[in-house]
GUTIVEX-718247 format. One record per atom (N, C-alpha, C, O): x, y, z. Coordinates in pm, whole numbers, padded with zeros to 5 digits, always signed. Layout:
N
XYZ...
This chain:
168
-02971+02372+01077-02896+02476+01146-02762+02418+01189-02761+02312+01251-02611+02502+01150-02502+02456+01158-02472+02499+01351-02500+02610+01397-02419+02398+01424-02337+02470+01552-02216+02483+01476-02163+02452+01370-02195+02563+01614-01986+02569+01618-01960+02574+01780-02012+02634+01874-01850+02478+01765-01798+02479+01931-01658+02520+01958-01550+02469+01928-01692+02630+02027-01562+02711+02014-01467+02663+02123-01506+02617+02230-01341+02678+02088-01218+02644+02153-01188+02699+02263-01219+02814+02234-01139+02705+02402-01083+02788+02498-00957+02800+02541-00918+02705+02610-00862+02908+02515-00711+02891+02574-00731+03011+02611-00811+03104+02601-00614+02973+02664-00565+03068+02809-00519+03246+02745-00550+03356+02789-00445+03211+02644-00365+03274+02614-00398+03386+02490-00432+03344+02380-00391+03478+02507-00429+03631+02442-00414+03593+02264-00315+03566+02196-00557+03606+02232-00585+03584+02071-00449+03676+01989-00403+03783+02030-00408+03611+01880-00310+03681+01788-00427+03754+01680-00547+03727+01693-00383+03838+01585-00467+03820+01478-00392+03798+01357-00338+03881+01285-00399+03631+01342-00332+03624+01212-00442+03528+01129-00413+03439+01050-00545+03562+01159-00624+03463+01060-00580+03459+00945-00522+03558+00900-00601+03327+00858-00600+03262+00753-00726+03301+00685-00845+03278+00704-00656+03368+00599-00777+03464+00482-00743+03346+00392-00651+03265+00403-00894+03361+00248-00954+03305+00137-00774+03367+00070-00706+03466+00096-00757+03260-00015-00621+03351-00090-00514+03292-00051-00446+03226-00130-00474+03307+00106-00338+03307+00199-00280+03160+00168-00339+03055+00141-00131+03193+00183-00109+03007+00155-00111+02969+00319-00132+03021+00428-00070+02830+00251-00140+02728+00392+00027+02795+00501+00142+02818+00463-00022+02804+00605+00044+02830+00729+00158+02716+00773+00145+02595+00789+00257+02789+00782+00386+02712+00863+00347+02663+00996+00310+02728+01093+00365+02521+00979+00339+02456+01124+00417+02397+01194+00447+02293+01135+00483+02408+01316+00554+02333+01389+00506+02158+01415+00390+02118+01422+00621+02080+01426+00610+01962+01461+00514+01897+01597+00544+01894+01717+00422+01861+01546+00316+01759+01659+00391+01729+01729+00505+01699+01691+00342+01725+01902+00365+01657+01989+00371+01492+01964+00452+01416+02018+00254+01448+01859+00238+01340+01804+00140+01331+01653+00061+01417+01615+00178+01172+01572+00077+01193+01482-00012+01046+01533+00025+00974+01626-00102+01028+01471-00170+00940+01471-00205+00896+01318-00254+00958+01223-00165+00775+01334-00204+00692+01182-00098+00781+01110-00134+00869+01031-00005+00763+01131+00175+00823+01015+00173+00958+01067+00112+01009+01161+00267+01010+00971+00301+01127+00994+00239+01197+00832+00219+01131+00730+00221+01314+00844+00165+01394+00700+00281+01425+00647+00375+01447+00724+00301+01433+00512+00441+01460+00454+00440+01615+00407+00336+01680+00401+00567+01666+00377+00540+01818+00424+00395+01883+00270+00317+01828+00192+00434+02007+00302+00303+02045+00144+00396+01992+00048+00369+01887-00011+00526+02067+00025+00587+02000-00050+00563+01908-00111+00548+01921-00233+00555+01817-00067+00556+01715-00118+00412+01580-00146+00410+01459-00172+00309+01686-00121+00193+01662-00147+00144+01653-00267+00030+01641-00311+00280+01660-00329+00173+01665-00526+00126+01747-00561+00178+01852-00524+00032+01756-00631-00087+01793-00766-00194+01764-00698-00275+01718-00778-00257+01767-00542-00338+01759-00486-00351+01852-00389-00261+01901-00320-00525+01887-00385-00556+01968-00278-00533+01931-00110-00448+01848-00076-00587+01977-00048-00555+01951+00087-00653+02028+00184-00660+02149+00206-00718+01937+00229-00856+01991+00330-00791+01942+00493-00728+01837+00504-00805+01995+00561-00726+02059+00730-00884+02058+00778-00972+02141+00754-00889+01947+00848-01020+01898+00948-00983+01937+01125-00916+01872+01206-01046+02054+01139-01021+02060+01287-01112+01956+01395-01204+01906+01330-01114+01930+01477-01213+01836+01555-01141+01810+01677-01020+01830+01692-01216+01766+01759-01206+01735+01911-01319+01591+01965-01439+01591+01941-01248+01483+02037-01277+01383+02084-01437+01448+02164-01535+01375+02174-01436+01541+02196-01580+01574+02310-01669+01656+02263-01752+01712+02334-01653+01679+02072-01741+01761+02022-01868+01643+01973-01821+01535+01936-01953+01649+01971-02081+01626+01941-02095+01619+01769-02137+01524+01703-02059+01713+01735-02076+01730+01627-01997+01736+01526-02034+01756+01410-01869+01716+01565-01709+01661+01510-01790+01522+01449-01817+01502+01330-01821+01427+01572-01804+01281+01567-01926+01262+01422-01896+01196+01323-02064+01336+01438-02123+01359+01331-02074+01345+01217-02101+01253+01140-02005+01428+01199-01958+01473+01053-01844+01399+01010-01788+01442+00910-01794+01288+01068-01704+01181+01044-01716+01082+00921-01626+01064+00839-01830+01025+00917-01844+00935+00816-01870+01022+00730-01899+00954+00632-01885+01200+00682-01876+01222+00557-01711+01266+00518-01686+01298+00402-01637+01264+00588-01528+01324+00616-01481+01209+00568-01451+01235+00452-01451+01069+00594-01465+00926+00505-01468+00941+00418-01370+00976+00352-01596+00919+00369-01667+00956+00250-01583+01060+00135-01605+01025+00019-01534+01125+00141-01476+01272+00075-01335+01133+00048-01313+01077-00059-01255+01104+00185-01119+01065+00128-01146+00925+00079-01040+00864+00059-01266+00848+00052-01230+00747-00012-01319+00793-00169-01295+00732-00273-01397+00883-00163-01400+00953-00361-01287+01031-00359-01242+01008-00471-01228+01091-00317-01129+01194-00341-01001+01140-00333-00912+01222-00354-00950+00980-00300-00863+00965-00252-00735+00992-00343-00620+01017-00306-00791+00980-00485-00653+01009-00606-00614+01207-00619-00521+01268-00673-00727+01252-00545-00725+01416-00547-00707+01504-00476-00663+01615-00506-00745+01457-00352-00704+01503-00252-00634+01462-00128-00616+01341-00143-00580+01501-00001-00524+01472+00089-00595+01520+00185-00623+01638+00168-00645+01462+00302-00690+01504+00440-00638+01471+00545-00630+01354+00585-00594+01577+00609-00531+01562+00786-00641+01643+00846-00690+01747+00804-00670+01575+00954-00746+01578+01084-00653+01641+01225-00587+01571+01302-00667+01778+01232-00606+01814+01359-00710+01837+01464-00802+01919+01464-00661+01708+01594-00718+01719+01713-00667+01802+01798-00548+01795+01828-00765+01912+01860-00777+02019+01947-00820+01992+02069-00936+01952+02075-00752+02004+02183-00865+01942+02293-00962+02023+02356-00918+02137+02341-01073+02032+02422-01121+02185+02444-01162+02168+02634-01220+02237+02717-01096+02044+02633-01123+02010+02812-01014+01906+02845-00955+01819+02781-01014+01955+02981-00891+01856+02992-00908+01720+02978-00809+01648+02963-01043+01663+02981-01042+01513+02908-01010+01453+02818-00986+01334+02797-01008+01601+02720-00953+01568+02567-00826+01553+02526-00784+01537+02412-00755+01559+02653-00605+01569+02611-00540+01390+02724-00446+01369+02800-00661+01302+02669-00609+01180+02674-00586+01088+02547-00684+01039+02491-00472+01066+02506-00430+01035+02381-00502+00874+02388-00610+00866+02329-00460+00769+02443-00564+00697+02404-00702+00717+02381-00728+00632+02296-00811+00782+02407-00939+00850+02401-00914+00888+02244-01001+00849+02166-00811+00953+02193-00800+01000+02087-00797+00886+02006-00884+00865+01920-00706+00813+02027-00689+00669+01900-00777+00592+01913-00780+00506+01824-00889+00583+02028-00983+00489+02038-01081+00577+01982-01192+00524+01996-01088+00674+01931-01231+00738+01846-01168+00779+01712-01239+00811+01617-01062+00779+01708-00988+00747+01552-01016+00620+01505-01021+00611+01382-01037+00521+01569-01046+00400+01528-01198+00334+01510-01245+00246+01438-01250+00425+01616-01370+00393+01641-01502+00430+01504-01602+00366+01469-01430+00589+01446-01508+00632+01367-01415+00639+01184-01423+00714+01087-01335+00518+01218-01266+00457+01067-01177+00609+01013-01174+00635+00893-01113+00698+01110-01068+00761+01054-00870+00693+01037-00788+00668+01125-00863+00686+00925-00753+00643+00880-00632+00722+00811-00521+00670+00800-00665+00867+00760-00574+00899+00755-00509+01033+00864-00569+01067+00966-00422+01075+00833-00321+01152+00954-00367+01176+00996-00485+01175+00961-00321+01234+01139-00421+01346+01270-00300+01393+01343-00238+01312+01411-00268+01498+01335-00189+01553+01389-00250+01609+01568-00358+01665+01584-00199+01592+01628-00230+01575+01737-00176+01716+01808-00059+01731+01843-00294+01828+01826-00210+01918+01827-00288+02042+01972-00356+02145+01967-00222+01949+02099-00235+01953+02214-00169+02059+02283-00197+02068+02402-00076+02153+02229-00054+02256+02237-00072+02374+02158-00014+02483+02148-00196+02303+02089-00242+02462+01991-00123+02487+01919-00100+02608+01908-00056+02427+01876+00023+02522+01736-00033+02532+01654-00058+02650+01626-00096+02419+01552-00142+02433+01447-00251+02554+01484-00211+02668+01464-00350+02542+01523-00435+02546+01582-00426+02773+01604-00504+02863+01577-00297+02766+01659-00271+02923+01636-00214+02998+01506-00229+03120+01495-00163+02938+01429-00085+02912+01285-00214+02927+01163-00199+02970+01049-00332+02882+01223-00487+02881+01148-00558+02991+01197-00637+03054+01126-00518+03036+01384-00606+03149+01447-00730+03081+01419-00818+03144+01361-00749+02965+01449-00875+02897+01422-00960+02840+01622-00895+02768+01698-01047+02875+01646-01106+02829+01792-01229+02790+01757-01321+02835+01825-01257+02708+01654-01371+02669+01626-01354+02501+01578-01290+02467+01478-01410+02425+01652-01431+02227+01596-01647+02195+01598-01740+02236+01668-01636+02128+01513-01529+02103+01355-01513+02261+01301-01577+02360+01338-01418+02253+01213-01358+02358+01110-01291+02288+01046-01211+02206+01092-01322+02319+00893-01277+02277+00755-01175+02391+00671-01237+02487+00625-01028+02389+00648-00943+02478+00521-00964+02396+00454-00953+02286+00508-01004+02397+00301-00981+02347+00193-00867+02444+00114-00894+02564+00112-00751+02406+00054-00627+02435+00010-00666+02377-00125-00736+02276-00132-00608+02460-00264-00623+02392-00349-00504+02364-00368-00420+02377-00278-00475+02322-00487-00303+02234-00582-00221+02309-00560-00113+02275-00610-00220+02428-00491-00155+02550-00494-00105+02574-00352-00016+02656-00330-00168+02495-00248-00149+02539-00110-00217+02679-00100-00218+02722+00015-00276+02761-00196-00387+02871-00154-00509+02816-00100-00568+02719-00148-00561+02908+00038-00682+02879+00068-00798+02855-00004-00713+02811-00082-00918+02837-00065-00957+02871-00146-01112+02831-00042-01218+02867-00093-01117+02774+00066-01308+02835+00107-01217+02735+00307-01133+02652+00342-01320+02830+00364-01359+02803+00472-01484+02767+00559-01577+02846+00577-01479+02652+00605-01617+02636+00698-01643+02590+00849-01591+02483+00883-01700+02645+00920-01703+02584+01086-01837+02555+01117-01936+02605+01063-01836+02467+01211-01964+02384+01210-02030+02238+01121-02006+02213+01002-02101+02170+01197-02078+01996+01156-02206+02011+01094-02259+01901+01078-02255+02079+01064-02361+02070+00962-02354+02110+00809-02261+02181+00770-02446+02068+00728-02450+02113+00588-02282+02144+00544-02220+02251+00549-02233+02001+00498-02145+01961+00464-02179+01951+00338-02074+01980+00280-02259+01929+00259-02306+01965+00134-02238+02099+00051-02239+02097-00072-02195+02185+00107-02127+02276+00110-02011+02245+00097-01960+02237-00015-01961+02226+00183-01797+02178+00217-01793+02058+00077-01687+02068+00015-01890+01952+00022-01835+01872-00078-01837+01951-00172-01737+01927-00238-01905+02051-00228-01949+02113-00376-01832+02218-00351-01813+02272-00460-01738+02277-00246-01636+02335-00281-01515+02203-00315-01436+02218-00408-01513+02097-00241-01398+02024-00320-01391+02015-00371-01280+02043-00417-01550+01934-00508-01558+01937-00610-01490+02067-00735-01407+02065-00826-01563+02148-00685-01493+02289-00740-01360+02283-00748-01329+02264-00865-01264+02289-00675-01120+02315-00622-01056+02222-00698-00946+02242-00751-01131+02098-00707-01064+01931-00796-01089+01973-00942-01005+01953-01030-01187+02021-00962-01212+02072-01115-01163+02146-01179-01178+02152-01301-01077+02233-01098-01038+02330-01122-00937+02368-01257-00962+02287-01347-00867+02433-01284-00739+02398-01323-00647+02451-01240-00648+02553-01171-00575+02373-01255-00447+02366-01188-00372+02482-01234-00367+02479-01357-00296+02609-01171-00201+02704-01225-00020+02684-01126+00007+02721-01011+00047+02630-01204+00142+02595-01163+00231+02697-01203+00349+02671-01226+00169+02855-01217+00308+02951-01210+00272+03025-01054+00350+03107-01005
């Protein structure tokens, strides 16, 4: 059985969810990154791009870490993964806490650090963990929330990597 741990802000829901299809969402500049900065889509190549939501005080974020690993060191020639941290209490919005469980759970590539919900509203996303998988295209192509049955979440990368590529 998958949880989901939903997000809390203050501030009156938009409705711009990120539909199956939609390209990936314009995001304003992080307060901070952790482990580099992500380079824009642009310039992401001929590779997909999976958008890891998570939070330092989820339970089930920290779970699903070593498969989240796992994905960018088979996937590393195919895909790209950034990790955006959400805080969902005010404990979570201690940035060392953040780099000491970035470090702690070998996550090495980007994390956009995104402590004022931009990204975060740009997705209309209030759910950690939550997975966009983006294919070569910057189109959405599957969504998932909750740190379980990630089995799922790999057999769509697979898919998306297999794919062909349509570059019109």
């Amino acid at each position: 059985m998958g949880y989901i741990i939903f997000l809390v802000r203050k501030e009156k829901r938009v409705n711009t969810t990120v539909k199956i299809g939609d390209s990936f969402p314009k995001w304003s500049a992080p307060t901070m990154w952790i482990n580099g900065e992500a380079k824009e889509m642009e310039e992401w190549g001929n590779k997909a791009t999976l958008i890891h939501f998570w939070s330092v005080s989820c339970y089930f974020c920290k779970r699903a870490m070593s498969e989240l690993n796992q994905y960018r060191y088979y996937y590393q020639e195919k895909l790209n993964i950034i990790s955006v941290h959400v805080p969902r209490s005010e404990h979570d919005l201690d940035i060392e806490l953040v780099k000491k469980t970035a470090v702690e759970y070998k996550l090495t590539h980007s994390i956009y650090v995104d402590h004022e919900f931009q990204l975060a509203k740009a997705f209309s996303n209030e759910y950690v963990p939550s997975y966009y998988l983006f294919d070569q295209n910057g189109k959405l192509r599957y969504y998932q929330a909750g740190g379980t049955n990630l089995k799922m979440l790999d057999t769509r990368i697979s898919r998306v990597l297999n794919s062909p590529v349509n570059l019109t």
